[in-house]
C-alpha positions as CSV (number, residue, x, y, z in Angstrom):
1,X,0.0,0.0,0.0
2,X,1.5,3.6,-1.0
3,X,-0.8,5.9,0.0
4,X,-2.0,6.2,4.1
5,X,-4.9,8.1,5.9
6,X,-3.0,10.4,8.4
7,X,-5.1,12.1,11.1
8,X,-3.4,15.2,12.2
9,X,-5.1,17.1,15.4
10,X,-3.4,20.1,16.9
11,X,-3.9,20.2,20.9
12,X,-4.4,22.5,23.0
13,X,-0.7,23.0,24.1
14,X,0.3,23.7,20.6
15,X,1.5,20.3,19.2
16,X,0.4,18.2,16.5
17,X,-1.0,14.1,16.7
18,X,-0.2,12.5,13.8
19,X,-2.3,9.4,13.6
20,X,-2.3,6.3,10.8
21,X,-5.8,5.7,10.0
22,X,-5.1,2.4,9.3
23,X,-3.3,1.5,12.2
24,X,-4.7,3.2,14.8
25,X,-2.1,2.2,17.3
26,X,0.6,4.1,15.0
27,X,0.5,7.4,16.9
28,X,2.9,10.0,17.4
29,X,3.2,13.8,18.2
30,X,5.6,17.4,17.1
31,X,5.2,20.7,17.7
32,X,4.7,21.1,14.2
33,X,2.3,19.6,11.5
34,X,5.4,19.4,8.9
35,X,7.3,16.9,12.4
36,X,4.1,14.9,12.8
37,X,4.3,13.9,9.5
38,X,7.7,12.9,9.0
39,X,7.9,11.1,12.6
40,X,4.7,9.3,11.5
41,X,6.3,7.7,8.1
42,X,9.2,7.1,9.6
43,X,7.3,4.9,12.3
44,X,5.4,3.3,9.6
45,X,8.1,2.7,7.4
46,X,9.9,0.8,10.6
47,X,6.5,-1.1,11.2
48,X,6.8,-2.2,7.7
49,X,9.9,-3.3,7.6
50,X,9.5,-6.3,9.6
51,X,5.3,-6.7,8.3
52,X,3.3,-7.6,5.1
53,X,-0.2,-6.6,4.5
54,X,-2.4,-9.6,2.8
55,X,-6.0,-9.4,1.9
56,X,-8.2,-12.5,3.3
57,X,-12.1,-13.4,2.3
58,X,-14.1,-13.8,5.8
59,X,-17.5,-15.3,3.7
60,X,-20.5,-14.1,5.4
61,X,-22.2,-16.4,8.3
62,X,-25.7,-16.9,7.7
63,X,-27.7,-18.6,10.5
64,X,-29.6,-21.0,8.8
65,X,-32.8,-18.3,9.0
66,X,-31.7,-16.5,6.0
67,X,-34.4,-15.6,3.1
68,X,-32.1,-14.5,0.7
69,X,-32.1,-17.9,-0.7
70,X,-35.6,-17.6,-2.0
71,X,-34.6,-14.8,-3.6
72,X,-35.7,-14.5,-7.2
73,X,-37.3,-17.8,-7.1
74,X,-40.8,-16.3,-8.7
75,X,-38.5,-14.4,-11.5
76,X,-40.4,-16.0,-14.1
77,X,-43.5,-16.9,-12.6
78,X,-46.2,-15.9,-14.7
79,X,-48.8,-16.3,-12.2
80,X,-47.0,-14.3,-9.7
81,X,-46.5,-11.5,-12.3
82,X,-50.3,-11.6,-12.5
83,X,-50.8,-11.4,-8.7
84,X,-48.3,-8.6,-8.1
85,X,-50.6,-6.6,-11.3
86,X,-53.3,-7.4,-9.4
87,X,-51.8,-6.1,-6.2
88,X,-50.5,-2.9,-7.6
89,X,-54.4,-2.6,-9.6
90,X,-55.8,-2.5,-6.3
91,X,-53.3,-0.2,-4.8
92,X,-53.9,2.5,-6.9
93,X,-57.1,2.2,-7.2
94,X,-57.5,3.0,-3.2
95,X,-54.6,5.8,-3.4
């Protein structure tokens, strides 16, 4: 990854919190928004050094009440297509 998310907040006694988004644990503060910054990369480029960042698929657990799996299943249901006309018909009719 090239490009971070830095968080920079100036407190109340003047200094600067430069915080990596990403890692929210990757903190550090200066006394100027230019120091942050610098101390920041340099923290993350240590952090780095000795890391690798992977990407890994957590599928979704479903438990077991789901309905997506009917779905779709009157797609092509011509006697459902008529029902839902009907349905609608009468809806607008009483609008």
């Amino acid at each position: 990854m090239d490009n971070w998310n830095i968080l920079l907040e100036s407190r109340d006694d003047g200094l600067t919190v430069a915080t990596v988004l990403e890692v929210p644990n990757l903190q550090t503060t200066d006394k100027t928004k230019q120091g942050a910054i610098e101390k920041v990369r340099e923290l993350l480029h240590k952090r780095l050094a000795k890391a690798e960042i992977i990407q890994i698929s957590v599928p979704k657990k479903t438990n077991g009440n789901s309905l997506m799996k009917f779905a779709g299943i009157f797609e092509n249901d011509s006697d459902f297509q008529e029902i839902m006309s009907e349905i609608r018909a009468e809806r607008e009719n009483n609008s």
